[in-house]
mmCIF entry with sequence, helices, sheets and N, C-alpha, C, O atoms, coordinates in Angstrom:
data_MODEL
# 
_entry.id   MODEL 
# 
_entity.id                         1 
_entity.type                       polymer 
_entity.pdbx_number_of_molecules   1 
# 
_entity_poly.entity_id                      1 
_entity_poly.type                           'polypeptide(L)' 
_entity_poly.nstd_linkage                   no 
_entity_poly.nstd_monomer                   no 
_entity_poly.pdbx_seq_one_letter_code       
;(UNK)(UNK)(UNK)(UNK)(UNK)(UNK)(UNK)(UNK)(UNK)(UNK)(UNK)(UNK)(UNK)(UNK)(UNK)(UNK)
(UNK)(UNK)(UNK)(UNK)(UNK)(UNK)(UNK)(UNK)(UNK)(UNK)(UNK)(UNK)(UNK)(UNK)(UNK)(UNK)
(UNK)(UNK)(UNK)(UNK)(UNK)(UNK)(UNK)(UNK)(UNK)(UNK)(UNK)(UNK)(UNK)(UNK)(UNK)(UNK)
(UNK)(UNK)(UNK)(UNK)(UNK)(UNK)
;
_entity_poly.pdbx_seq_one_letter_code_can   XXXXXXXXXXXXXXXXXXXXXXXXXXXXXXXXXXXXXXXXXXXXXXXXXXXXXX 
_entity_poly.pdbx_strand_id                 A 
# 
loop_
_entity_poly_seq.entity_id 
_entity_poly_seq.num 
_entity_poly_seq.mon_id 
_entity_poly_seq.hetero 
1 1  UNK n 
1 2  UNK n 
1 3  UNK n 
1 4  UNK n 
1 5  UNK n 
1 6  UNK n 
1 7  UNK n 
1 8  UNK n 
1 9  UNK n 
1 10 UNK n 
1 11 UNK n 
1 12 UNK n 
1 13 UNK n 
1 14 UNK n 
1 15 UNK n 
1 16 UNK n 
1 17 UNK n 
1 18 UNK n 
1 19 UNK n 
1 20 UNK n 
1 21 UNK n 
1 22 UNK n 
1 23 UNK n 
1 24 UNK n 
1 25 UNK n 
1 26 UNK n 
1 27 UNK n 
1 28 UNK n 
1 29 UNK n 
1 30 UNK n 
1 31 UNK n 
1 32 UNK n 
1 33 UNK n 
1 34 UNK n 
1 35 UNK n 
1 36 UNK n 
1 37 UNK n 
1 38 UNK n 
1 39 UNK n 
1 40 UNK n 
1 41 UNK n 
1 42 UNK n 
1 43 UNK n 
1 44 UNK n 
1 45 UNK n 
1 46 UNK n 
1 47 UNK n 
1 48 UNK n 
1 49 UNK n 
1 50 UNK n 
1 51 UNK n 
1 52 UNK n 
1 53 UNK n 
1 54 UNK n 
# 
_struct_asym.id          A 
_struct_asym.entity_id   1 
# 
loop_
_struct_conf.conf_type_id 
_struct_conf.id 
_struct_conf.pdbx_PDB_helix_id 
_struct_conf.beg_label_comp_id 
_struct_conf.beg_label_asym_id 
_struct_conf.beg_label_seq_id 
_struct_conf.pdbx_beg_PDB_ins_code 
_struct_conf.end_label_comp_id 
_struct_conf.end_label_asym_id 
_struct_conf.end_label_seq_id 
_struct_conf.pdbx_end_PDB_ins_code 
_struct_conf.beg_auth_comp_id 
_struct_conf.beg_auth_asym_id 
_struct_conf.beg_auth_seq_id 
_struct_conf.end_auth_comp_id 
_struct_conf.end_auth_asym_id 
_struct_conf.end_auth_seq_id 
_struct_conf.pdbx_PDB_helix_class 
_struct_conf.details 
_struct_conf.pdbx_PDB_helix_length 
HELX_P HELX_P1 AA1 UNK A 2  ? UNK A 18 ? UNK A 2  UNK A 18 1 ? 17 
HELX_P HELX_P2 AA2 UNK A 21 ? UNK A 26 ? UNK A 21 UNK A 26 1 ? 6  
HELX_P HELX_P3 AA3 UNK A 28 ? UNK A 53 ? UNK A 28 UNK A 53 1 ? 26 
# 
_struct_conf_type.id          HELX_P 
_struct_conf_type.criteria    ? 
_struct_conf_type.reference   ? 
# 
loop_
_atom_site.group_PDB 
_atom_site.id 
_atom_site.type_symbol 
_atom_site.label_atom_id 
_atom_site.label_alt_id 
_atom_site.label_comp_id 
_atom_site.label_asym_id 
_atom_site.label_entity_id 
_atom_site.label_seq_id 
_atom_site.pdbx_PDB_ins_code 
_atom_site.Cartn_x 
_atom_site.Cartn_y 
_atom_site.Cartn_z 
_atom_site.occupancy 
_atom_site.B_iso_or_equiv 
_atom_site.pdbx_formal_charge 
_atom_site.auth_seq_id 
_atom_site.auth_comp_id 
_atom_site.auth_asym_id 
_atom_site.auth_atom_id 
_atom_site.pdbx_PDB_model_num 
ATOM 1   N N  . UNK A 1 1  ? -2.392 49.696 -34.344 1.00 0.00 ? 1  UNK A N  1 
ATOM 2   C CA . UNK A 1 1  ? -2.791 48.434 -33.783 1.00 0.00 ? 1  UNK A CA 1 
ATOM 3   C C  . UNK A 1 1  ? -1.587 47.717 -33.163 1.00 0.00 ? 1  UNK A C  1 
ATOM 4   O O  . UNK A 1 1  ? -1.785 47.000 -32.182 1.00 0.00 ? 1  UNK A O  1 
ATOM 5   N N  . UNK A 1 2  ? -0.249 47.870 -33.704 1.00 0.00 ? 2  UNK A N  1 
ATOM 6   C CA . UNK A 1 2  ? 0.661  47.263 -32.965 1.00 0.00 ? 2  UNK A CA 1 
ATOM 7   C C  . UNK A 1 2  ? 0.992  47.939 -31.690 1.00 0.00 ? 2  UNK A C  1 
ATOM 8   O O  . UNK A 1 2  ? 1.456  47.408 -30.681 1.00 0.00 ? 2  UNK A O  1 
ATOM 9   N N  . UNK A 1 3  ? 0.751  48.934 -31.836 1.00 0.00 ? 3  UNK A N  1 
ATOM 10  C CA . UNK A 1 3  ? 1.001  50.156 -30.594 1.00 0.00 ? 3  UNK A CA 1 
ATOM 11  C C  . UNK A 1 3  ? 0.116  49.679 -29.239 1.00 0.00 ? 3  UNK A C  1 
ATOM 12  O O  . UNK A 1 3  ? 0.265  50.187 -28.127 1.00 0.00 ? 3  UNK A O  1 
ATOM 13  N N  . UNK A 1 4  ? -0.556 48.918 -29.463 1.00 0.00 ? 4  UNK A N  1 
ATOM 14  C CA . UNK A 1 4  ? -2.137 48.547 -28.741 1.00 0.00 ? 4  UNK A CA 1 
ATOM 15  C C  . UNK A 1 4  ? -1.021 46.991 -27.990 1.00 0.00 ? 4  UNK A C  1 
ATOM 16  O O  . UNK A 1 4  ? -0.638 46.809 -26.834 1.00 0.00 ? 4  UNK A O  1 
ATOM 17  N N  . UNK A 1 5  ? -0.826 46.205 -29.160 1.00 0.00 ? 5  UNK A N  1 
ATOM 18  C CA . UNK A 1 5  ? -0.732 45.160 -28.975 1.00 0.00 ? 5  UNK A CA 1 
ATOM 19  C C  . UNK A 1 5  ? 0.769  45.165 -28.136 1.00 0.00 ? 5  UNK A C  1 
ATOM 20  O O  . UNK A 1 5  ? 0.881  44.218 -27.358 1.00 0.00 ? 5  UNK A O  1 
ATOM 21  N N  . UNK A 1 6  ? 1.828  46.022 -28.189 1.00 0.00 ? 6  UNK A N  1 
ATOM 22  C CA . UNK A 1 6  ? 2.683  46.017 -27.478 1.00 0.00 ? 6  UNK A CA 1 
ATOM 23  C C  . UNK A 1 6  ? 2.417  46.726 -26.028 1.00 0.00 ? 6  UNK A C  1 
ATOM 24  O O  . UNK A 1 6  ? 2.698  46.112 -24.999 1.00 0.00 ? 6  UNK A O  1 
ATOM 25  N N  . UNK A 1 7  ? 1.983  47.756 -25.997 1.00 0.00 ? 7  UNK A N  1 
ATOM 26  C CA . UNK A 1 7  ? 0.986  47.761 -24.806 1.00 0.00 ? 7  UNK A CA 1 
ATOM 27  C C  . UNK A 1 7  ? 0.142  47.156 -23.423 1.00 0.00 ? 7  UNK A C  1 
ATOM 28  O O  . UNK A 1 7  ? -0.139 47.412 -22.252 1.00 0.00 ? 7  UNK A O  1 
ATOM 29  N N  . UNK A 1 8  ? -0.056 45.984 -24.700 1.00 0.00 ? 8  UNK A N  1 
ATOM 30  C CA . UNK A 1 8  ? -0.683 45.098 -23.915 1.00 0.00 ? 8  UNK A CA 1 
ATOM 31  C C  . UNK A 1 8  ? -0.005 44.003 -23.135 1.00 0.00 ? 8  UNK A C  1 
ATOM 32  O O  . UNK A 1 8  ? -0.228 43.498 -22.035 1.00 0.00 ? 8  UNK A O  1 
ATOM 33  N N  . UNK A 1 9  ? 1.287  43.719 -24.478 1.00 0.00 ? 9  UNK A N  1 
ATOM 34  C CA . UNK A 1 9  ? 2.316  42.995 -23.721 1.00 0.00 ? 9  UNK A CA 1 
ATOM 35  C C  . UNK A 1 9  ? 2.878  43.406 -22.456 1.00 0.00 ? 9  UNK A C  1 
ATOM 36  O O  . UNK A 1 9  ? 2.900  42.728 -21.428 1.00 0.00 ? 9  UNK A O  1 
ATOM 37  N N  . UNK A 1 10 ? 3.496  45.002 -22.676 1.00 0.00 ? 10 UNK A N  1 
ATOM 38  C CA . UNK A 1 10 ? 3.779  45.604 -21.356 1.00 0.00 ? 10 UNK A CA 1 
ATOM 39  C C  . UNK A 1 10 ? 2.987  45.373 -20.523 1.00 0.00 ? 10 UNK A C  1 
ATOM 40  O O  . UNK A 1 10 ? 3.721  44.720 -19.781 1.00 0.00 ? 10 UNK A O  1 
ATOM 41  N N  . UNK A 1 11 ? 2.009  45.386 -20.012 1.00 0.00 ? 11 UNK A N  1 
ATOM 42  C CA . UNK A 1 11 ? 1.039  45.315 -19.067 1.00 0.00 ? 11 UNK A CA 1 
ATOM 43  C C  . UNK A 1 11 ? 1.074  44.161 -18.523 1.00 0.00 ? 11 UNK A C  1 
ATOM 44  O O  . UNK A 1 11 ? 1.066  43.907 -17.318 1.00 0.00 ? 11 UNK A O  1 
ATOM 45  N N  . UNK A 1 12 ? 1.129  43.186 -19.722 1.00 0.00 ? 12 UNK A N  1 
ATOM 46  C CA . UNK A 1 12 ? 1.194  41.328 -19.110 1.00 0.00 ? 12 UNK A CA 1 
ATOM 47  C C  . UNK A 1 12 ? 2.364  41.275 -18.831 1.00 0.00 ? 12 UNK A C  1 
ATOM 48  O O  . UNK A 1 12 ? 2.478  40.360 -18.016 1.00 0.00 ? 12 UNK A O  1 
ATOM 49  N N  . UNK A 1 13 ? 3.635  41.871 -19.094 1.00 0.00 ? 13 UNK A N  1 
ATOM 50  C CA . UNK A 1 13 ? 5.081  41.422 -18.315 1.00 0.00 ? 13 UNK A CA 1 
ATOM 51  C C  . UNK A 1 13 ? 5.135  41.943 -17.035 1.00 0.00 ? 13 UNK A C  1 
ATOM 52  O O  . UNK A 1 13 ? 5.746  41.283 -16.194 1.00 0.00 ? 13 UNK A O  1 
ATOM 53  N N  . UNK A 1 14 ? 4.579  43.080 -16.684 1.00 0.00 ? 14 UNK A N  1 
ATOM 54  C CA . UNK A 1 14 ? 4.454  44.046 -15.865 1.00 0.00 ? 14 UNK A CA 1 
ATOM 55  C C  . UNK A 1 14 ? 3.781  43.094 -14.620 1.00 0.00 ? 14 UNK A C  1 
ATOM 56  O O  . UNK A 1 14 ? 4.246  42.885 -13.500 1.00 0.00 ? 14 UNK A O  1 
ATOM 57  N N  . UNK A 1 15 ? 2.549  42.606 -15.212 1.00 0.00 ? 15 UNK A N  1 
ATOM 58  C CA . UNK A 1 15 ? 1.494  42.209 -14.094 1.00 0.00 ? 15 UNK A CA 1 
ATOM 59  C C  . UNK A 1 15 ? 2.295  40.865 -13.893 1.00 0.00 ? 15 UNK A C  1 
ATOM 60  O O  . UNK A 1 15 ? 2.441  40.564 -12.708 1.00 0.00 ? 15 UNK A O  1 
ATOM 61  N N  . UNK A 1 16 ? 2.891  39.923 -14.891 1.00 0.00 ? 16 UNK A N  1 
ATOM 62  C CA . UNK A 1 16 ? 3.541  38.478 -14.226 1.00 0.00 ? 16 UNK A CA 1 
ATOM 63  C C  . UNK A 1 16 ? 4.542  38.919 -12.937 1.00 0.00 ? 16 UNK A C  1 
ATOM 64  O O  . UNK A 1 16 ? 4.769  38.331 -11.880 1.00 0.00 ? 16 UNK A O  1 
ATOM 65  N N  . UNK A 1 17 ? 5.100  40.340 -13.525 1.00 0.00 ? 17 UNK A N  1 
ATOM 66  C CA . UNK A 1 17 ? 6.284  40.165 -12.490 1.00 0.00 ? 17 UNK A CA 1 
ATOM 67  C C  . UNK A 1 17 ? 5.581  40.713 -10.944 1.00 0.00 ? 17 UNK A C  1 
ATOM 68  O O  . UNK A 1 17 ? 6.157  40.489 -9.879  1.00 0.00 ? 17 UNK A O  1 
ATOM 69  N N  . UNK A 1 18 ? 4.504  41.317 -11.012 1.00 0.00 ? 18 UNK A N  1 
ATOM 70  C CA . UNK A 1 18 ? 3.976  41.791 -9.471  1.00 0.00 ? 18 UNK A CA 1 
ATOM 71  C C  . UNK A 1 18 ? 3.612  40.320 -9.135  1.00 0.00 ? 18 UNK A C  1 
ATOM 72  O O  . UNK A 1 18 ? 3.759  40.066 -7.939  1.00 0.00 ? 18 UNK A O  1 
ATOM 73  N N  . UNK A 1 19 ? 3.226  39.418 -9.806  1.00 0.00 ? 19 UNK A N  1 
ATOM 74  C CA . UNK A 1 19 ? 2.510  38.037 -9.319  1.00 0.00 ? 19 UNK A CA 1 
ATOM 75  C C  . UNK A 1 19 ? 0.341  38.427 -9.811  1.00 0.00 ? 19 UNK A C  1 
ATOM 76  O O  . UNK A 1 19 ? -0.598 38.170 -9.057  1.00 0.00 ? 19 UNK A O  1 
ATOM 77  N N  . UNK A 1 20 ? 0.291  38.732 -10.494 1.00 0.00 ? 20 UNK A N  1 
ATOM 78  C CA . UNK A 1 20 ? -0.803 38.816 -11.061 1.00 0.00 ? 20 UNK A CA 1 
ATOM 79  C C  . UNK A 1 20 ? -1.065 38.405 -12.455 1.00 0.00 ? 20 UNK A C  1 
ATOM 80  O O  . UNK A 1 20 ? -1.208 39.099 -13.462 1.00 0.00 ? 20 UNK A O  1 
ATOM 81  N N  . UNK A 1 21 ? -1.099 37.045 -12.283 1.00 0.00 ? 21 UNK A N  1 
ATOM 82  C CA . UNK A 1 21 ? -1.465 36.035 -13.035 1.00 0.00 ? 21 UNK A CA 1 
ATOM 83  C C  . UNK A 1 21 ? -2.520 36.200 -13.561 1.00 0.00 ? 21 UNK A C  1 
ATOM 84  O O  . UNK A 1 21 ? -2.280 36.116 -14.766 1.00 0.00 ? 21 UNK A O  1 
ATOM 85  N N  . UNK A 1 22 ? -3.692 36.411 -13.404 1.00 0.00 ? 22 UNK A N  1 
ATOM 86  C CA . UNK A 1 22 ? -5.072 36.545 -13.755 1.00 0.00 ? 22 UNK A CA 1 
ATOM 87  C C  . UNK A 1 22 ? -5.049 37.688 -14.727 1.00 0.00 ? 22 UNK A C  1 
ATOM 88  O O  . UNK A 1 22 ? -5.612 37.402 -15.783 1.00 0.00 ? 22 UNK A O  1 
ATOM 89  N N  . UNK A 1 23 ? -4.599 38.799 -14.674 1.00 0.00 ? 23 UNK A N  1 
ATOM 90  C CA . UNK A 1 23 ? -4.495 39.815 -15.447 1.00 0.00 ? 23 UNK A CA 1 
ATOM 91  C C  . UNK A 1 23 ? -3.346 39.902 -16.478 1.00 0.00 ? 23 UNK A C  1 
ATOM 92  O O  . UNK A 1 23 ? -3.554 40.339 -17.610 1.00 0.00 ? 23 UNK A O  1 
ATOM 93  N N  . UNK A 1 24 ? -2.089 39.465 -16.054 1.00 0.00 ? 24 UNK A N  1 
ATOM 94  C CA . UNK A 1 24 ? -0.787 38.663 -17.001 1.00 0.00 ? 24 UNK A CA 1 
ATOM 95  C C  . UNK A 1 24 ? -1.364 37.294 -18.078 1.00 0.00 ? 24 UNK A C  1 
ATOM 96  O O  . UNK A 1 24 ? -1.024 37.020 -19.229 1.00 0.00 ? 24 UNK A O  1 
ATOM 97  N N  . UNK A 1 25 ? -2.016 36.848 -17.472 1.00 0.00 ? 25 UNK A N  1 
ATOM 98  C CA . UNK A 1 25 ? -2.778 35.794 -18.877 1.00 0.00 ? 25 UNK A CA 1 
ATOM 99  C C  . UNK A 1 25 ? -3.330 36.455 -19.853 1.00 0.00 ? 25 UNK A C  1 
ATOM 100 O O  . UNK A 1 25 ? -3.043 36.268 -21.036 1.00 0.00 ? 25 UNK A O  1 
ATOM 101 N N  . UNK A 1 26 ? -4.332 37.444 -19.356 1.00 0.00 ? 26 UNK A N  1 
ATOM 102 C CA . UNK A 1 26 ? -5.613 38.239 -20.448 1.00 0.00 ? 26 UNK A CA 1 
ATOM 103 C C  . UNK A 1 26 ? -4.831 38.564 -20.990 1.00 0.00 ? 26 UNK A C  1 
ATOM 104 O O  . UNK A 1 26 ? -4.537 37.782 -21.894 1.00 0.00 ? 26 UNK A O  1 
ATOM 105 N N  . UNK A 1 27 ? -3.902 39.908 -20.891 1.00 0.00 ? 27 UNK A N  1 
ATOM 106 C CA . UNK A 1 27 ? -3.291 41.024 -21.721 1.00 0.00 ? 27 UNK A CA 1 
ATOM 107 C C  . UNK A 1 27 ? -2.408 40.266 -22.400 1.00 0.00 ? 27 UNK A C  1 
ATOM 108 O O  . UNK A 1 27 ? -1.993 40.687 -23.479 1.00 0.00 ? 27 UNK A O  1 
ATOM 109 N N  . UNK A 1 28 ? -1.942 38.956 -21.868 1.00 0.00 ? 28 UNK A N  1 
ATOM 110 C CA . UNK A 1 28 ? -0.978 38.602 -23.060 1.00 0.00 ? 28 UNK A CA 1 
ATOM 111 C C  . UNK A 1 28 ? -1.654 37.794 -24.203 1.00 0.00 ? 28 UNK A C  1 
ATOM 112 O O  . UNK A 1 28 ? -1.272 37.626 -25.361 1.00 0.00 ? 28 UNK A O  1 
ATOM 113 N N  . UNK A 1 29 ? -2.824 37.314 -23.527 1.00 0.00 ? 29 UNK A N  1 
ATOM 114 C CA . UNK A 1 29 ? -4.325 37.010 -24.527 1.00 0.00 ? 29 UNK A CA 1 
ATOM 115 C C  . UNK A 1 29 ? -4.257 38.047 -25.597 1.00 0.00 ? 29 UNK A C  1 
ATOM 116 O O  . UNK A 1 29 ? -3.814 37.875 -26.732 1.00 0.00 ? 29 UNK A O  1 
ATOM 117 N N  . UNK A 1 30 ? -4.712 39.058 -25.137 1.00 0.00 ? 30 UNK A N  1 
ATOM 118 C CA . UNK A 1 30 ? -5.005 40.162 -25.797 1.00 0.00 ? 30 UNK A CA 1 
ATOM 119 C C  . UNK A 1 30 ? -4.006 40.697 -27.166 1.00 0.00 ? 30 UNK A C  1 
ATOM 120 O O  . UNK A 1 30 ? -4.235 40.992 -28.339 1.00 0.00 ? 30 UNK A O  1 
ATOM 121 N N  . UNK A 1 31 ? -2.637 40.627 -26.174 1.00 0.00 ? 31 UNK A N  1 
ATOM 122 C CA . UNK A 1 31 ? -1.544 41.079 -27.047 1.00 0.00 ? 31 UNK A CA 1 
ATOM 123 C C  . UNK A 1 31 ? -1.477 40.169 -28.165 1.00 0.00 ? 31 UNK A C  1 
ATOM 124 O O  . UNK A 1 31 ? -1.236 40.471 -29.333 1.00 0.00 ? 31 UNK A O  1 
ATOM 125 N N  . UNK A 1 32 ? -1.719 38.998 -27.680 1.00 0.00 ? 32 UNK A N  1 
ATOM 126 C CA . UNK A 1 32 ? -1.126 37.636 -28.854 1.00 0.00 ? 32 UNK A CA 1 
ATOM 127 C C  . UNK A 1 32 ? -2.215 38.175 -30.393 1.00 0.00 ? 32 UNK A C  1 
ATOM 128 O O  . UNK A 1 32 ? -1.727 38.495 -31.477 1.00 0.00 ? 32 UNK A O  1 
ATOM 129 N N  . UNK A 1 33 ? -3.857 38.146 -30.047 1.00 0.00 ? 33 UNK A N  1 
ATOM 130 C CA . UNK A 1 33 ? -4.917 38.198 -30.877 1.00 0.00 ? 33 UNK A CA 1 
ATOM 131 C C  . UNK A 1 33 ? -4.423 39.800 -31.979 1.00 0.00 ? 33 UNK A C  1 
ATOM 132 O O  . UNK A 1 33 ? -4.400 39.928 -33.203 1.00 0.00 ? 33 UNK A O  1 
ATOM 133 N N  . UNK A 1 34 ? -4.104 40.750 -30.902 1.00 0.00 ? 34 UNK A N  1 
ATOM 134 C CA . UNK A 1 34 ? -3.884 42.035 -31.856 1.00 0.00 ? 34 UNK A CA 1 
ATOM 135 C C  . UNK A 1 34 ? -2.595 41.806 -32.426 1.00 0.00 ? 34 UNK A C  1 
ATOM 136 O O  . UNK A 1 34 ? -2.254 42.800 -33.068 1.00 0.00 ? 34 UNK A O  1 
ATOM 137 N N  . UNK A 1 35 ? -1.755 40.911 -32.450 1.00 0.00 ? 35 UNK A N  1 
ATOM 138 C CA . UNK A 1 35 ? -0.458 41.246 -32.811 1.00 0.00 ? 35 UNK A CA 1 
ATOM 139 C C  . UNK A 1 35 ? -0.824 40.004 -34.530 1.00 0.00 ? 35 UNK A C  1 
ATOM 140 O O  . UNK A 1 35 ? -0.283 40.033 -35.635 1.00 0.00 ? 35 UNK A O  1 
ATOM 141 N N  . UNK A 1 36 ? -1.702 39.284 -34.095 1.00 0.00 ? 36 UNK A N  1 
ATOM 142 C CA . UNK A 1 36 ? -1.718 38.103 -35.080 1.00 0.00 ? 36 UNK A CA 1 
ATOM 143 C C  . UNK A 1 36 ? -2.354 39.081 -36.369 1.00 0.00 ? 36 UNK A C  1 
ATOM 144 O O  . UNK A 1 36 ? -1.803 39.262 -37.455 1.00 0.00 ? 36 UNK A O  1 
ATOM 145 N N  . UNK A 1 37 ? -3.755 39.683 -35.888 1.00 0.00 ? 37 UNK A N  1 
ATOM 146 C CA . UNK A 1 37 ? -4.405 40.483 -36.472 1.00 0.00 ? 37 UNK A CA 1 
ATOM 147 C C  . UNK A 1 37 ? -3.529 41.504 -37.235 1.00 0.00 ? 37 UNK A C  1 
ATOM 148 O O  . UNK A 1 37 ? -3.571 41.591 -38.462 1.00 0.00 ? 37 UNK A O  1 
ATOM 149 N N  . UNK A 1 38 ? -2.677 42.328 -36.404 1.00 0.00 ? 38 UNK A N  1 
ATOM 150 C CA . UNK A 1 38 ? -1.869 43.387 -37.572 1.00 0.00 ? 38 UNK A CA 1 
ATOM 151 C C  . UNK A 1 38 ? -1.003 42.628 -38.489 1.00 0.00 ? 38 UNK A C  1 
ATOM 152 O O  . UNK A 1 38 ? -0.429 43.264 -39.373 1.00 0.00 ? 38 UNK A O  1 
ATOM 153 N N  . UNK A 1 39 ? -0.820 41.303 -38.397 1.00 0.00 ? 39 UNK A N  1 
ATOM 154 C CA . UNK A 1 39 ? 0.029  40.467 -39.866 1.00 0.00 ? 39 UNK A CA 1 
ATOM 155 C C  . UNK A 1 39 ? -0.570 40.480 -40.478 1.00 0.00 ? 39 UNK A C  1 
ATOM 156 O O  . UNK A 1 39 ? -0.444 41.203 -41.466 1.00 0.00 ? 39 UNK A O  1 
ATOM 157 N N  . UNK A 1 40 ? -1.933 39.448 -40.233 1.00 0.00 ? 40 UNK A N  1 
ATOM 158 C CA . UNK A 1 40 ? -3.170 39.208 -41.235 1.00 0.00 ? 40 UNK A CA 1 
ATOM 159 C C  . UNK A 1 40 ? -3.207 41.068 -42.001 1.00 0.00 ? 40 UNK A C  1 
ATOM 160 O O  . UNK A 1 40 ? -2.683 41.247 -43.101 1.00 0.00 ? 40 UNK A O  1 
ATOM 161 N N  . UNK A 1 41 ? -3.594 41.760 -41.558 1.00 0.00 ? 41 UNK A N  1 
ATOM 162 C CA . UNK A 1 41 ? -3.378 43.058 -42.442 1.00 0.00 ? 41 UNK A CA 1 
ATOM 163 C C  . UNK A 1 41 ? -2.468 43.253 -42.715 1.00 0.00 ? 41 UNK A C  1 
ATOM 164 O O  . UNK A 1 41 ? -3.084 44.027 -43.449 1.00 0.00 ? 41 UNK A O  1 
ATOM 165 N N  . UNK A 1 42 ? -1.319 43.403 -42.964 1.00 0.00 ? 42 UNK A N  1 
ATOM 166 C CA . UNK A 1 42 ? -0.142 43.754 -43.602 1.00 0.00 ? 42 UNK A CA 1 
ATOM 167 C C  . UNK A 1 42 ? -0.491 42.949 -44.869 1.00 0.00 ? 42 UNK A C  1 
ATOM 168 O O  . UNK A 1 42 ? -0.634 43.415 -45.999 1.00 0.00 ? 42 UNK A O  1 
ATOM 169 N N  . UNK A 1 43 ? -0.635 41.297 -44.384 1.00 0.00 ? 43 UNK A N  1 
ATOM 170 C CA . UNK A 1 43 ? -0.404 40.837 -45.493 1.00 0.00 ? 43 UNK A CA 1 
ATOM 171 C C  . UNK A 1 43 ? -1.103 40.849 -46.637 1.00 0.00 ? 43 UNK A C  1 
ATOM 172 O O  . UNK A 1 43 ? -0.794 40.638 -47.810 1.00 0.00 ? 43 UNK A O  1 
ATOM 173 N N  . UNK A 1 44 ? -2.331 41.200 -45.962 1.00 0.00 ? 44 UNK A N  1 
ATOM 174 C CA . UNK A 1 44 ? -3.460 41.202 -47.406 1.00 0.00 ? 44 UNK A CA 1 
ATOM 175 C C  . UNK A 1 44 ? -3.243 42.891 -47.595 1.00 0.00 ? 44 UNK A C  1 
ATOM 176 O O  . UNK A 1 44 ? -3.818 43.502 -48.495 1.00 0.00 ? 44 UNK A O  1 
ATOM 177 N N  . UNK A 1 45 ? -2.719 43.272 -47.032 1.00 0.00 ? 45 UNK A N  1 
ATOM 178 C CA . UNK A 1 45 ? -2.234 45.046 -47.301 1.00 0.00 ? 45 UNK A CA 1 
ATOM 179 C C  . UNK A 1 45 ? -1.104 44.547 -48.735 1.00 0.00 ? 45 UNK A C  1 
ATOM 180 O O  . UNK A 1 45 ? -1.439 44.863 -49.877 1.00 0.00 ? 45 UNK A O  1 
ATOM 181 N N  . UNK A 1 46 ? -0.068 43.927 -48.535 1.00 0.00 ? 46 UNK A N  1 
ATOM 182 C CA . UNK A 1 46 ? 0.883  43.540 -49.396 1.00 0.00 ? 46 UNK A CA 1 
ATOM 183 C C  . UNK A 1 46 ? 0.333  43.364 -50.429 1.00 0.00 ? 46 UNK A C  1 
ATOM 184 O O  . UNK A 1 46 ? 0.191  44.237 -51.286 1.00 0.00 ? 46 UNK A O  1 
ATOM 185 N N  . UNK A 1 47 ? -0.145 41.969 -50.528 1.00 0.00 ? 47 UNK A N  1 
ATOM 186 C CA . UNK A 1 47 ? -0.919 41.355 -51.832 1.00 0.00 ? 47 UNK A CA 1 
ATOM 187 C C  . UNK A 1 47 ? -1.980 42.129 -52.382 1.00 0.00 ? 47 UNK A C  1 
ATOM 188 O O  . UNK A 1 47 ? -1.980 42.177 -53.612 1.00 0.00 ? 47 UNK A O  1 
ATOM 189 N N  . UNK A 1 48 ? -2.774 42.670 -51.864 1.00 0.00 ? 48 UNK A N  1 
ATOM 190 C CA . UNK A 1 48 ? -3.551 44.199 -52.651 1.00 0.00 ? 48 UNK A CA 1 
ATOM 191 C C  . UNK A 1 48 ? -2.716 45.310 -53.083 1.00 0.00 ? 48 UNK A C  1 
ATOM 192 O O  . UNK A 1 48 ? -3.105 46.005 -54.022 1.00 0.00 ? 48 UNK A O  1 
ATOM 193 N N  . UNK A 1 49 ? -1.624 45.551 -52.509 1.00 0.00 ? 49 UNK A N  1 
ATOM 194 C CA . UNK A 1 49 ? -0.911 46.680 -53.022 1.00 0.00 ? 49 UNK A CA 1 
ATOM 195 C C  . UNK A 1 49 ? -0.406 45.758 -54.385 1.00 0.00 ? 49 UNK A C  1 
ATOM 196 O O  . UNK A 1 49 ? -0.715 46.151 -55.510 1.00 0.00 ? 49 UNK A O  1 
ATOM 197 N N  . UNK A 1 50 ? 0.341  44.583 -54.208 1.00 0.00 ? 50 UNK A N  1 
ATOM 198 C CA . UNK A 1 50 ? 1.245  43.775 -55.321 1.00 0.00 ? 50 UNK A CA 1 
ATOM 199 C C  . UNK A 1 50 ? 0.169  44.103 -56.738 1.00 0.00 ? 50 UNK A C  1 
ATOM 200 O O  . UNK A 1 50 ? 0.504  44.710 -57.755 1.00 0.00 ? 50 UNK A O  1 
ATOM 201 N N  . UNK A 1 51 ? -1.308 43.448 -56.412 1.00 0.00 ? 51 UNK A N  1 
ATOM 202 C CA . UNK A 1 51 ? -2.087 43.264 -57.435 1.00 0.00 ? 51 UNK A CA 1 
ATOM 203 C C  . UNK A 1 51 ? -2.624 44.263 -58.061 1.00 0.00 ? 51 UNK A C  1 
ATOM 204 O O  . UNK A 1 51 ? -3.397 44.156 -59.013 1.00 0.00 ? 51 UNK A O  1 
ATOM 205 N N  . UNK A 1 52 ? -2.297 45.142 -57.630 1.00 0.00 ? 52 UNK A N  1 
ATOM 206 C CA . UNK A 1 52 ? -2.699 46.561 -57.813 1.00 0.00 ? 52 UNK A CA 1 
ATOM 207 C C  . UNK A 1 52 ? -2.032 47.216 -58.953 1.00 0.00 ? 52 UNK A C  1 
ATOM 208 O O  . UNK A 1 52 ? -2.517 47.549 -60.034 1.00 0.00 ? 52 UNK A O  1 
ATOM 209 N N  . UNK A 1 53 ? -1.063 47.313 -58.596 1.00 0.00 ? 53 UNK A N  1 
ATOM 210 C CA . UNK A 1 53 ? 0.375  47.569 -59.321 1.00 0.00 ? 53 UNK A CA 1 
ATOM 211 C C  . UNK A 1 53 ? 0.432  46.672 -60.889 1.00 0.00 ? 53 UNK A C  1 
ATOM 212 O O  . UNK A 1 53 ? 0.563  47.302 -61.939 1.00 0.00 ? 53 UNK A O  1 
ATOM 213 N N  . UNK A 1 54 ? 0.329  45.313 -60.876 1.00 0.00 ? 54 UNK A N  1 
ATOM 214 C CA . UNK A 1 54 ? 0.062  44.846 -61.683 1.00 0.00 ? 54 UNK A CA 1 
ATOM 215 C C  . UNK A 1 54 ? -0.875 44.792 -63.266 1.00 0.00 ? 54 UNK A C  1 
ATOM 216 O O  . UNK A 1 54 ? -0.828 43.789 -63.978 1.00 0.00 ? 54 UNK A O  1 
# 
């Protein structure tokens, strides 16, 4: 999923610098939502592994 989400960034740095704004907004849309998303899992990945263990 981060693989996705950096991806996507590439694409939105890529497209700001041709001047394609419209498509440089989404993907960095995009990138922002998947990149937030793979924390949110890590972290409840963490705290289930912690409680686990316990």
């Amino acid at each position: 999923m981060l693989y996705y989400a950096l991806m996507f960034l590439v694409v939105a740095i890529i497209a700001g610098v041709l001047g394609f704004g419209g498509i440089a907004g989404t993907s960095a849309g995009i990138a922002q939502i998947l990149f937030f998303l793979f924390l949110a899992l890590l972290v409840i990945s963490l705290v289930m592994n912690f409680f686990r263990k316990v």
